[in-house]
Backbone as a ProteinNet text record, in pm:
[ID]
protein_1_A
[PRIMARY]
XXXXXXXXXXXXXXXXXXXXXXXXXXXXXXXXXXXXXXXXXXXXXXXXXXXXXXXXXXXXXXXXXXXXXXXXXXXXXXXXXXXXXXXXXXXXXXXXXXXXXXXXXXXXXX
[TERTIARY]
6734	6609.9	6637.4	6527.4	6550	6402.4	6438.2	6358.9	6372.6	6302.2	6291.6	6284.6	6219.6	6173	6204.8	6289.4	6331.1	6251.7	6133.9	6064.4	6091.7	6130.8	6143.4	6231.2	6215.8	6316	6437.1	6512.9	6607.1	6573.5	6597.1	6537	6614.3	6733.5	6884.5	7006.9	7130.4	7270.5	7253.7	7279.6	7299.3	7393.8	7372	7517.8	7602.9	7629.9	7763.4	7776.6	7690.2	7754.2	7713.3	7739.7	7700.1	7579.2	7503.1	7430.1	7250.9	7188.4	7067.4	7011.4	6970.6	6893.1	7044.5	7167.7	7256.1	7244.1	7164.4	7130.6	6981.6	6956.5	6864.7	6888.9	7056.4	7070.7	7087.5	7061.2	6994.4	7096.1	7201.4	7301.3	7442.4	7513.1	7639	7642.3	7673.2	7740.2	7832.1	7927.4	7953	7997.2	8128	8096.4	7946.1	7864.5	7728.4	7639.4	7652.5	7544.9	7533.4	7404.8	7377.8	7399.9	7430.9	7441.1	7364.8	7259.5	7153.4	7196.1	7159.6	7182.3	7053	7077.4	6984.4	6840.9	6740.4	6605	6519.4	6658	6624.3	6645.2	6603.5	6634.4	6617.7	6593.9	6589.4	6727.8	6701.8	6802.5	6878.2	6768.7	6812.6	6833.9	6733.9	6763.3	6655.2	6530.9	6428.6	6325.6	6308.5	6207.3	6231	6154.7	6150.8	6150.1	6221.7	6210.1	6178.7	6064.2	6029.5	6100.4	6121.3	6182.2	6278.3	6409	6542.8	6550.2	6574.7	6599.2	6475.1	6357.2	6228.3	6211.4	6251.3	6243.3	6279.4	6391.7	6436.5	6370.3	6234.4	6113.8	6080.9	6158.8	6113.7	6015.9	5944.6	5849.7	5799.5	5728.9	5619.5	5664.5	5649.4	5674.5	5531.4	5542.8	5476.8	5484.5	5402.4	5380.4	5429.9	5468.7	5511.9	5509	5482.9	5483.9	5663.6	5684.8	5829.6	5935.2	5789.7	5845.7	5813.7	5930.4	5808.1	5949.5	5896.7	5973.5	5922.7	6040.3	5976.7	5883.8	5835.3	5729.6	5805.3	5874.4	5960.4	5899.8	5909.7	5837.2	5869.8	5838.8	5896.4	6015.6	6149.2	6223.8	6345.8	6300.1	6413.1	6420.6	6446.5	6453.7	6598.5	6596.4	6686.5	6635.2	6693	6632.5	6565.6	6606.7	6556	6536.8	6525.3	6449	6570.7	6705.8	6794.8	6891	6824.1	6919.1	6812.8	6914.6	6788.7	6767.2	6651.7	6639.8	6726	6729.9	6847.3	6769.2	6641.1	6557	6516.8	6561.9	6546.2	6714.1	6783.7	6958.9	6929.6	6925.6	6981.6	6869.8	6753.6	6669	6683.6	6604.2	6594.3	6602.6	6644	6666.2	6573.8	6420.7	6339.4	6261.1	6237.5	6135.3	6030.8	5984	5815.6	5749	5602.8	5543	5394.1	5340	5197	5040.1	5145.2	5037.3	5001.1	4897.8	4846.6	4894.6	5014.4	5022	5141.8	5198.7	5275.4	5267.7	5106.3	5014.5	5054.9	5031.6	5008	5133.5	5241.6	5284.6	5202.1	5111.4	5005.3	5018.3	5152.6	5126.5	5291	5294.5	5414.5	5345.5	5398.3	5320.4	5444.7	5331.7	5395.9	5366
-9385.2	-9393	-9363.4	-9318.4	-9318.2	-9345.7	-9374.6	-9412.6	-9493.7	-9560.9	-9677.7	-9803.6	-9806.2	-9862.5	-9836.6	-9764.8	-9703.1	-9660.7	-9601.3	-9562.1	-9407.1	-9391.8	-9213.9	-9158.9	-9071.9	-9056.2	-8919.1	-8934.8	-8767.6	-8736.2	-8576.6	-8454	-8391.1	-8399.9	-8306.1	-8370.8	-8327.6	-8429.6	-8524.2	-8662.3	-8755.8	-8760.5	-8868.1	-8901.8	-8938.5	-9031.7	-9070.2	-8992	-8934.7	-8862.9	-8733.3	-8663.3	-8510.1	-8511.8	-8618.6	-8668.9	-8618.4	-8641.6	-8630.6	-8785.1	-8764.5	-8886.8	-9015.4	-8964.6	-9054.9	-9167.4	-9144.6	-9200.5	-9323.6	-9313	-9451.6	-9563.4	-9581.6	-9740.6	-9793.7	-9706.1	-9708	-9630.5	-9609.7	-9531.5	-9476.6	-9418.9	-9389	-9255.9	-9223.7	-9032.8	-9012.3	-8904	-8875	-8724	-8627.3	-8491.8	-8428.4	-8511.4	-8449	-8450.5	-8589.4	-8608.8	-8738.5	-8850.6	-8927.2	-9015.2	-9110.3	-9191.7	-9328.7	-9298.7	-9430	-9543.3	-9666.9	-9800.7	-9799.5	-9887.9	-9900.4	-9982.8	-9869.3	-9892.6	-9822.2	-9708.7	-9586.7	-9478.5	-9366.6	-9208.8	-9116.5	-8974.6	-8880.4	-8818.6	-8694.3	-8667.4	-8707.2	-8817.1	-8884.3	-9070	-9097.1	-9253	-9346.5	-9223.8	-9301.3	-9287.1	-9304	-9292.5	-9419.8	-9514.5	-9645.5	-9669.9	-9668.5	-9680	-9859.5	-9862.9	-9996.6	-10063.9	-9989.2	-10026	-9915.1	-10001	-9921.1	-9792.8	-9673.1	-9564.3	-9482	-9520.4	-9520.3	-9529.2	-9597.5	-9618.6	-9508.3	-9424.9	-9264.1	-9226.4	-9207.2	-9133.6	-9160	-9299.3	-9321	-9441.5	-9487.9	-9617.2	-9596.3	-9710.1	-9718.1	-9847.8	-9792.3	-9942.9	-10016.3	-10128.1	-10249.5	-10334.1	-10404.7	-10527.1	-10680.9	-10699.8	-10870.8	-10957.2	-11069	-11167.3	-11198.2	-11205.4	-11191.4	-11015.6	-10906.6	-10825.3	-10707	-10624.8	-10536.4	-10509.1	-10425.3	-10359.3	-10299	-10272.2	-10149.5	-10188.1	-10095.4	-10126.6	-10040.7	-10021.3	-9900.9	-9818	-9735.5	-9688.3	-9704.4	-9651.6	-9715.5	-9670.4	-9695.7	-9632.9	-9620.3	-9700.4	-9753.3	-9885	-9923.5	-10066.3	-10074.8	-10184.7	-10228.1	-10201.3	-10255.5	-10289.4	-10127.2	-10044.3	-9874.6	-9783.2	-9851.8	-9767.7	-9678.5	-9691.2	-9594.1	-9603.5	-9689.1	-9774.1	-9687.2	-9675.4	-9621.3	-9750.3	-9765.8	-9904.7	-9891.2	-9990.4	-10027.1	-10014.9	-10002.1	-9930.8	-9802.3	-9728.5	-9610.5	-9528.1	-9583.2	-9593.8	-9544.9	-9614.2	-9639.2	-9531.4	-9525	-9406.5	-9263	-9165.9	-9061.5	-9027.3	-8891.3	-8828.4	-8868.5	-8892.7	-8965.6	-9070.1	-9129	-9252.6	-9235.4	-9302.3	-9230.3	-9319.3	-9285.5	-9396.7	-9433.9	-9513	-9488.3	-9425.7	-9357.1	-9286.2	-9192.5	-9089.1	-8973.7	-8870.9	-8817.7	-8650.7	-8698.3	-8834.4	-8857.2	-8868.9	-8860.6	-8906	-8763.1	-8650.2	-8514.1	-8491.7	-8536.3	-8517.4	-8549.3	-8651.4	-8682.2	-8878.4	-8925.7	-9075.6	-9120.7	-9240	-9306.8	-9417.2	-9362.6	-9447.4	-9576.6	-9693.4	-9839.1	-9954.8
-1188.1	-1113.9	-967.8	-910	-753.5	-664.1	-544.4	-443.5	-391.9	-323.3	-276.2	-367.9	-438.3	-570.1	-713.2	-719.5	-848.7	-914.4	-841.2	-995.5	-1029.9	-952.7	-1018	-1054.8	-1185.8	-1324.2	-1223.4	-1307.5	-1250.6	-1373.5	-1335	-1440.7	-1456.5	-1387.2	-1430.4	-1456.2	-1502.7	-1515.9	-1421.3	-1450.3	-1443.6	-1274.5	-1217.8	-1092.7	-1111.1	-1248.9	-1278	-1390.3	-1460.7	-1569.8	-1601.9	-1679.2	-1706.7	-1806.2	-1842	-1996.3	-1867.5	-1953.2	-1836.8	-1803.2	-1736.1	-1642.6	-1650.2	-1644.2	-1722.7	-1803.6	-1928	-2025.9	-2002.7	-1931.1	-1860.9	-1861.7	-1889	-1919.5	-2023.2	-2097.6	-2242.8	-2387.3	-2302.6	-2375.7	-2308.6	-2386	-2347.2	-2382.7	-2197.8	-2228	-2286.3	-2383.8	-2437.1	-2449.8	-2368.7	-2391.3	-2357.6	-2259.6	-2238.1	-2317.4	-2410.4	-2488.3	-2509.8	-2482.1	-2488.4	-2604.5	-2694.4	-2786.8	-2707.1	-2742.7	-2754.4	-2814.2	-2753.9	-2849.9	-2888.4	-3019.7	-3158	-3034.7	-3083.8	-3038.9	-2973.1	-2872.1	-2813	-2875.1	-2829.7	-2863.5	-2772.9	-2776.5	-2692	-2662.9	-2582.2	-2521.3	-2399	-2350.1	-2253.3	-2267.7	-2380.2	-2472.4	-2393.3	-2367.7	-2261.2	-2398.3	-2504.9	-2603.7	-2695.1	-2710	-2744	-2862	-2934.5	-3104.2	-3132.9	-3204.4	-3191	-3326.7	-3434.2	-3588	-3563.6	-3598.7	-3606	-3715.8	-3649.6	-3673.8	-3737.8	-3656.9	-3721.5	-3810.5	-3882.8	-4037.3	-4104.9	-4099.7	-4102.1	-4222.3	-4193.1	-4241.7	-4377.6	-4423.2	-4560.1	-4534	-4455.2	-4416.8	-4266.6	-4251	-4123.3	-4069.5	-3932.7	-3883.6	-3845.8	-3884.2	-3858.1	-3724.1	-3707.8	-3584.8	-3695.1	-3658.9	-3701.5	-3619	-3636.9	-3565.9	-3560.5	-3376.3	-3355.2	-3324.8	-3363.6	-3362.7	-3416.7	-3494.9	-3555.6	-3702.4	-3808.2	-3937.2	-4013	-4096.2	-4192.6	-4279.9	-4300.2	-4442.4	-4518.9	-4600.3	-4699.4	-4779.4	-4811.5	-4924.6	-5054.6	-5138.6	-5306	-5312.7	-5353.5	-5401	-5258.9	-5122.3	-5008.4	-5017.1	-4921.7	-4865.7	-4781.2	-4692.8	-4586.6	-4461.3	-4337.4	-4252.8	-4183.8	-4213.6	-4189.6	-4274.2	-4366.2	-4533.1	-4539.2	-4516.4	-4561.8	-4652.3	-4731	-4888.3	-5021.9	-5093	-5208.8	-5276.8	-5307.4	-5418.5	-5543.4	-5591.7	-5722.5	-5830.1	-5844	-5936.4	-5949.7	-5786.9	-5816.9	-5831.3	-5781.7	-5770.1	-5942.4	-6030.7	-6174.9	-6290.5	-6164	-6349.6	-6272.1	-6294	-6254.7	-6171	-6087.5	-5979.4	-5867.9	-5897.7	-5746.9	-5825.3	-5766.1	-5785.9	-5862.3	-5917.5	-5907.9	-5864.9	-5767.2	-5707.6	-5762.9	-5714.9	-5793.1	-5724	-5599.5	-5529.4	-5585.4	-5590.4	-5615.6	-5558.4	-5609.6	-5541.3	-5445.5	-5428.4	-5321.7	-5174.4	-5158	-5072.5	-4954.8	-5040	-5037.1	-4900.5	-4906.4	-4754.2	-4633.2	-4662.1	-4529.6	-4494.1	-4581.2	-4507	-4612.2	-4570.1	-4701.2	-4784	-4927.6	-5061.7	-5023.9	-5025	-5033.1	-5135.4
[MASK]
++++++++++++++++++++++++++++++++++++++++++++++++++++++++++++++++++++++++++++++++++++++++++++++++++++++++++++++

């Protein structure tokens, strides 16, 4: 940050590091590339991931009281939907869910 007040972002390599905005605090440079701790992202680790690893696109995140998590979809589970379920682990190649059409590529069946 800079100013008087810190509010204003840098937009190019970093002052202590070669990463951009040098990570915001929010991560560790790396060979010129940011590694975010679990919650951030971006190329700079200024993008707020509210459910760890956004739920890597197999669920939605939720509001909870205390916080927020996944909602999984059929056939994940764990704290970032990146476990296959043990019901879908053991039968056929994908799940099957009981949405219609697989909810056409337009949402996640839960």
């Amino acid at each position: 940050a800079t100013g008087r007040d810190c509010s204003g972002v840098l937009s190019a390599a970093g002052v202590f590091s070669d990463c951009p905005d040098d990570c915001n605090g929010a991560g560790v440079c790396q060979r010129g590339a940011c590694l975010c701790v679990p919650g951030y992202s971006g190329d700079n680790c200024l993008r707020l991931d509210p459910c760890p690893l956004d739920c890597a696109g197999h669920g939605v995140c939720e509001q909870r009281r205390g916080g927020t998590a996944c909602l999984c979809a059929v056939g994940w589970q764990g704290p970032a939907c990146t476990e296959v379920a043990a019901a879908a682990a053991g039968g056929a190649s994908g799940a099957t869910t009981p949405c219609p059409n697989e909810c056409s590529g337009r949402g996640v069946c839960v």
